[in-house]
N, C-alpha and C positions, 0 to 999 in steps of 0.2 A: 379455059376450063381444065386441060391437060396440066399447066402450070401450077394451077390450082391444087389439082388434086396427088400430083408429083410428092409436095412437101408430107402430106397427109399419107401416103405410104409409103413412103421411108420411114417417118413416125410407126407406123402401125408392123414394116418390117423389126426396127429395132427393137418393139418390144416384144415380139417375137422373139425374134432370137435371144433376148434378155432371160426369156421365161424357158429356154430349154433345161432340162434337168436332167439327172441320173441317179439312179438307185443304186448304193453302195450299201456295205457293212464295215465296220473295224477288219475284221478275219479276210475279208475280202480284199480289200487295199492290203493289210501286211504281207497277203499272200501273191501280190503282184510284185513286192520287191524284191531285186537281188539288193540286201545292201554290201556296200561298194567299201573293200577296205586293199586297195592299188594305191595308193598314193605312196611313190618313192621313199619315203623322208619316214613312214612310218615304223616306231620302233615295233619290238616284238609286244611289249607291255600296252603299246596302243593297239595293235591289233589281235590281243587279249582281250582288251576291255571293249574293243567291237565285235566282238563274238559276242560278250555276253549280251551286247544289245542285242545284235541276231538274235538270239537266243530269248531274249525279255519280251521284245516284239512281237516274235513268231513270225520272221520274213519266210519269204519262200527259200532265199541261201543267203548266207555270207558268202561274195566273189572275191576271192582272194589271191594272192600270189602264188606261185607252186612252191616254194617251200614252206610255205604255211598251214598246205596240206593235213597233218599228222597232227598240228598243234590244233587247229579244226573240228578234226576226228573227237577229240578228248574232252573240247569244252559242247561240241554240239549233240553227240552221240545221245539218240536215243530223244530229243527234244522237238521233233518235227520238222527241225531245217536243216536246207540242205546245203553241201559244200558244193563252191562254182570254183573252180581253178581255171585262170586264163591262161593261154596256150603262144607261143610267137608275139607276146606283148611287149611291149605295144605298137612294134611296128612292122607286125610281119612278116621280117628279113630271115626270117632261121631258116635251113632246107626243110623242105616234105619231110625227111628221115628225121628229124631230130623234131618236128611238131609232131612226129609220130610219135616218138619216144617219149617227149614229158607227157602228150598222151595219156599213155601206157600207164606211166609211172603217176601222173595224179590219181587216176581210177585206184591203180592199186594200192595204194596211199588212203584213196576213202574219199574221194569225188566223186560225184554224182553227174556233175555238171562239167561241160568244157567250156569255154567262149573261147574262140578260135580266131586270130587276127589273116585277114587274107593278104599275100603277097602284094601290097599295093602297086610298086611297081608292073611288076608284071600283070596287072587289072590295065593301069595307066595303058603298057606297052600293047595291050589287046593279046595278050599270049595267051589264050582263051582256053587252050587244051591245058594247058600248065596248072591255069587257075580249076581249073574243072578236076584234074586228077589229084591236085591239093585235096580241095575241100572233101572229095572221094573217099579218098587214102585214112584220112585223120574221119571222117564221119562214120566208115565203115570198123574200124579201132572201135569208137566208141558206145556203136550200136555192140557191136561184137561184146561188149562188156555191160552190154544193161544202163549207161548212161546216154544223156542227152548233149547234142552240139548244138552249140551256136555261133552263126557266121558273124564275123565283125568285119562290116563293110570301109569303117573308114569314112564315111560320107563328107568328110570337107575337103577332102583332096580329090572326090572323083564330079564326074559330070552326069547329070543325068542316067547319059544312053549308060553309063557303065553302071548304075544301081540297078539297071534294067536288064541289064544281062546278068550282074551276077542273083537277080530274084530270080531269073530264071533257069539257073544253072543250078539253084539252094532248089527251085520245085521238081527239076528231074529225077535229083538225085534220091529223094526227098533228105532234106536236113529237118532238123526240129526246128530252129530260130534264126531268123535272120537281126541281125544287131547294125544298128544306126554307128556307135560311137565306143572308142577308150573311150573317150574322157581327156585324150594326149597328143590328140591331132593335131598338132601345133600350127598352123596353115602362116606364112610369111606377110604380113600388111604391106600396101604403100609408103606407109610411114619408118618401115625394118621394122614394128614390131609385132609379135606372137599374139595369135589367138585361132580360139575355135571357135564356133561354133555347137557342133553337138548336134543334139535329136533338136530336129525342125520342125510344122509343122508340114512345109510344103515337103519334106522327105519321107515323110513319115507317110503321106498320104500318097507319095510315089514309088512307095515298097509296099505299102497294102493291097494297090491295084494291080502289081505286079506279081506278087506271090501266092499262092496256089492254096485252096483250102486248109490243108493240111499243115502249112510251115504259117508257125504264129511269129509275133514281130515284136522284138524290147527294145525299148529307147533308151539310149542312155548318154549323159552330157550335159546339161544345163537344166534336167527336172529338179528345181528345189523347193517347190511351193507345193499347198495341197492344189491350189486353184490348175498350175502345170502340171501337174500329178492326175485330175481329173480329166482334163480335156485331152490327155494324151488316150488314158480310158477311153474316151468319147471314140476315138479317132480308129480303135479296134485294136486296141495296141494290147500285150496279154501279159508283160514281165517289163520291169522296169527298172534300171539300175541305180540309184540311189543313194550318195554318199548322207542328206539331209533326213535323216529314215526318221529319227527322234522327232524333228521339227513337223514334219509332214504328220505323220501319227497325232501329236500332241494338238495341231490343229485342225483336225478330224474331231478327234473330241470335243474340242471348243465350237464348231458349229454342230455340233447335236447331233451326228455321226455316230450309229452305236453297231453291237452289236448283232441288232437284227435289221432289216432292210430300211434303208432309209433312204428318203428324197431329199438329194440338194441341187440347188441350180449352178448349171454350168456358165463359166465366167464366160464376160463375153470382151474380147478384145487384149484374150490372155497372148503372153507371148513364152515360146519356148523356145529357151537360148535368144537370139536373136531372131528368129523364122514367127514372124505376128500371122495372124487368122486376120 
C-alpha cells in the first residue's frame, strides 16, 4: 500500500512545486540589478556604451571600475541609476589604508555604491580581528559619506564556517550588503584548469540564514537567465549583479512580464552557476 502510494506523492510533490510562482514588475527586476561593466579587456568606448544601457534599462547601478568613476557621473547623472565602484578588486590584497582611500576617492568622484573585496587570505588564515577592523574601517568611510557598502565574500575559495563568520561579523557591524561573488574567483580544477563557480544556490541560502535583518544579500557570478534571475529573488536575495541585463529584461517581456504586478511560475530544477535546487 506504502509502495503504492509513494509514486503518487512524488507526483503530486512535483507538481507542486512546478506550480510555485512569484509576482514581479519590469521596474522591479531592473531595479534589483547592478549591471556589471569589471571585465578586464573592456575599452572605455565599451563601457560608454554600458552605461547607456544602465541608463535605457533603469538598473539600480552600473558596477564599475574606479576609474570609470567620473565618466559615470556624466552619462548617468540625474537618470535614476546609481554608480557602484568596486573596492580591492578583485582579489582583496590592497592594505585597509589604501581600500580606504579609493574609498574616499570613488564617493568623491560620485559613487553611491562600494563593493568591497575581503582580504581572503586573511578570512582563509582565521585572522578574524584583521578581517573585522577591514570591513569596519572601509564601512564606517562610507556610511560617513551617505553611501552604501557591500561585502564581497569570495565564496569559491572559502568554506562554509568562513561565510558564516563573516555573515556574522557584516550583522554586528551592521554593513548594507553582503555579496556572494567578483565574478573572478578563479578556483584551480583537478584537471590545472580555471573556474568558478559564483552565486549558488546552496550559498546563497547559507548567507540568508546567517545574516541579520537588516544586511540584504546580492548574488553575483553565473545569473544569466531570467529563470536564475527569478529564483535567486525566490531565495530573499535584494540586488543582483549582472553582466546579461539586456537579455534578462528582453526575456521578461517575452513572458508577459510588465509593468505592473505580474505572476510567473518559478522554474523548477533551475540551476545557478553550477549550485542546482
Amino acid at each position: 500500500m506504502d509502495k503504492q502510494k509513494q509514486p503518487q506523492q512524488q507526483t503530486q510533490q512535483q507538481s507542486q512545486q512546478q506550480k510555485r510562482t512569484i509576482t514581479v514588475t519590469l521596474p522591479q527586476i531592473a531595479k534589483l540589478i547592478d549591471h556589471s561593466l569589471l571585465h578586464p579587456t573592456m575599452t572605455d568606448g565599451e563601457v560608454l556604451a554600458g552605461l547607456e544601457m544602465a541608463k535605457k534599462y533603469k538598473v539600480a547601478t552600473a558596477c564599475i571600475k574606479p576609474y570609470c568613476v567620473s565618466a559615470a557621473k556624466d552619462v548617468l547623472d540625474g537618470s535614476g541609476v546609481l554608480i557602484c565602484a568596486v573596492v580591492g578588486f578583485p582579489h582583496g590584497s590592497n592594505t585597509t589604508n589604501i581600500k580606504v582611500l579609493e574609498t574616499e576617492e570613488a564617493i568623491r568622484s560620485g559613487a553611491h555604491e562600494i563593493d568591497m573585496v575581503v582580504n581572503v587570505g586573511k578570512v582563509l588564515g582565521g585572522d578574524w580581528e584583521y578581517v573585522r577592523n577591514e570591513i569596519q574601517a572601509i564601512n564606517e568611510v562610507a556610511v560617513k559619506h551617505g553611501a552604501v557598502l557591500k561585502v564581497i565574500f569570495e565564496n569559491d575559495y572559502l568554506k562554509d564556517e568562513h561565510i558564516v563568520h563573516l555573515c556574522r561579523i557584516c550583522t554586528a557591524l551592521p554593513v548594507a550588503f553582503v555579496k556572494t561573488s567578483t565574478g573572478y574567483g578563479f578556483v584551480r580544477q583537478p584537471n590545472g584548469q580555471y573556474s568558478y563557480q559564483g552565486a549558488t544556490i546552496p550559498h546563497l541560502k547559507l548567507m540568508k540564514q546567517n545574516v541579520g535583518p537588516n544586511v540584504q544579500i546580492k548574488a553575483a557570478g553565473g545569473i544569466r537567465t531570467l529563470d536564475e534571475f527569478l529564483f535567486a529573488m525566490s531565495l530573499g536575495v535584494s540586488r543582483i549583479g549582472a553582466s546579461a541585463t539586456a537579455s534578462i529584461l528582453e526575456e521578461a517581456v517575452k513572458r508577459g512580464i510588465k509593468n505592473t504586478p505580474t505572476e510567473v511560475p518559478l522554474p523548477s530544477g533551475v540551476k545557478i552557476s553550477i549550485g542546482s535546487y
